[in-house]
C-alpha positions in Angstrom: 143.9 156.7 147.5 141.8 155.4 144.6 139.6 152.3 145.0 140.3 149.2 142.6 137.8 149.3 140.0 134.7 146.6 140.3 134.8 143.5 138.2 131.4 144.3 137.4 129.3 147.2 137.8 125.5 148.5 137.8 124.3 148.9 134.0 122.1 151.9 134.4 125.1 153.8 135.5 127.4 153.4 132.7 126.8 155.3 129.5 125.5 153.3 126.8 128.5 153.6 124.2 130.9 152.3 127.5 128.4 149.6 128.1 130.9 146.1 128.0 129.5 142.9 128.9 132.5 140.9 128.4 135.7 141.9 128.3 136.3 141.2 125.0 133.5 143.3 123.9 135.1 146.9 123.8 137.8 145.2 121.0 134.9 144.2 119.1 133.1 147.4 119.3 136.3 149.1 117.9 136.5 147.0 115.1 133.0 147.7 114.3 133.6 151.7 115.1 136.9 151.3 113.0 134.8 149.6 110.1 132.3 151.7 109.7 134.5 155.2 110.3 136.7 153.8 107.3 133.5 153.2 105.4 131.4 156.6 105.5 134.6 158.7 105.4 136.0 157.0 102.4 132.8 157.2 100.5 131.7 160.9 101.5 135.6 161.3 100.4 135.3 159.6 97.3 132.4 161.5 96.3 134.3 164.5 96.3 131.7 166.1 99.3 133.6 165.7 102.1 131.9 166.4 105.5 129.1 169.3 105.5 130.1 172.7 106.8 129.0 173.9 110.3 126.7 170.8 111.0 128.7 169.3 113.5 130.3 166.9 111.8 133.6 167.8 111.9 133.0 167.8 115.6 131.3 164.4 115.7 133.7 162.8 113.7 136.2 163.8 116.3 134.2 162.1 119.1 133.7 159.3 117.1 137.9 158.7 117.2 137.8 159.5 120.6 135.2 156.8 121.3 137.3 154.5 119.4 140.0 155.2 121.2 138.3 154.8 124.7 137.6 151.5 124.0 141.1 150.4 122.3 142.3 151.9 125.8 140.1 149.6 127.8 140.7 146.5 125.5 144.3 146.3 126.2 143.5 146.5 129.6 145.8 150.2 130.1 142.2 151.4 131.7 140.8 149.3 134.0 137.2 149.9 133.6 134.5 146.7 134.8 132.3 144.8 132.4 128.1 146.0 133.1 125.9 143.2 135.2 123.2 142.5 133.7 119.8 144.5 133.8 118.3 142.8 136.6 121.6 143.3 138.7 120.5 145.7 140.9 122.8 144.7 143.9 126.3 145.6 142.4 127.9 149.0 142.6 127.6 151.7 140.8 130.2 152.9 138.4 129.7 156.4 139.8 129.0 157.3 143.1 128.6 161.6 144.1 130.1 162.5 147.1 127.3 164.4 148.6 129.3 167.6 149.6 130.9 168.2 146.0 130.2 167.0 142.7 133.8 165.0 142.4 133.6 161.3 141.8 134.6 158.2 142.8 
């Protein structure tokens, strides 16, 4: 059986672009994630270039949405996922904790 998920969590063991200090954070990240996406696709589509071949891009662009999407996800609350403590919060949990037998996760 699966542990509830912390209210708060360590913040060196949550990856930087999952990084909420608030719950209302994620929703603004998207919007800024959303905004900018919109942005730099319309214009490299406007211009005619579209994205460059066999850079990565197409690839990044695609993790990008799926970013977006992550934090849409845990906005609406359908992924419970805990805000970060602060820096200095040493004593609360990690979001992650290796079993020492396997690499599965908590």
């Amino acid at each position: 059986m699966r542990k509830p998920a912390a209210a708060s969590v360590r913040l060196s063991s949550v990856p930087r672009c999952l990084r909420h200090f608030h719950p209302n954070n994620a929703l603004d990240e998207a919007e800024c994630l959303a905004a900018f996406l919109q942005n730099v696709v319309g214009s490299l589509l406007i211009e005619g270039g579209g994205l460059p071949d066999n850079d990565g891009s197409d690839y990044g662009l695609s993790l990008c949405f799926d970013l977006l999407r992550d934090k849409i996800t845990i906005a609406s609350g359908e992924l419970p996922f805990p805000t970060c403590g602060l820096p200095h919060d040493h004593n609360l949990p990690p979001l992650w904790e290796a079993r020492e037998e396997g690499g599965d996760h908590e």
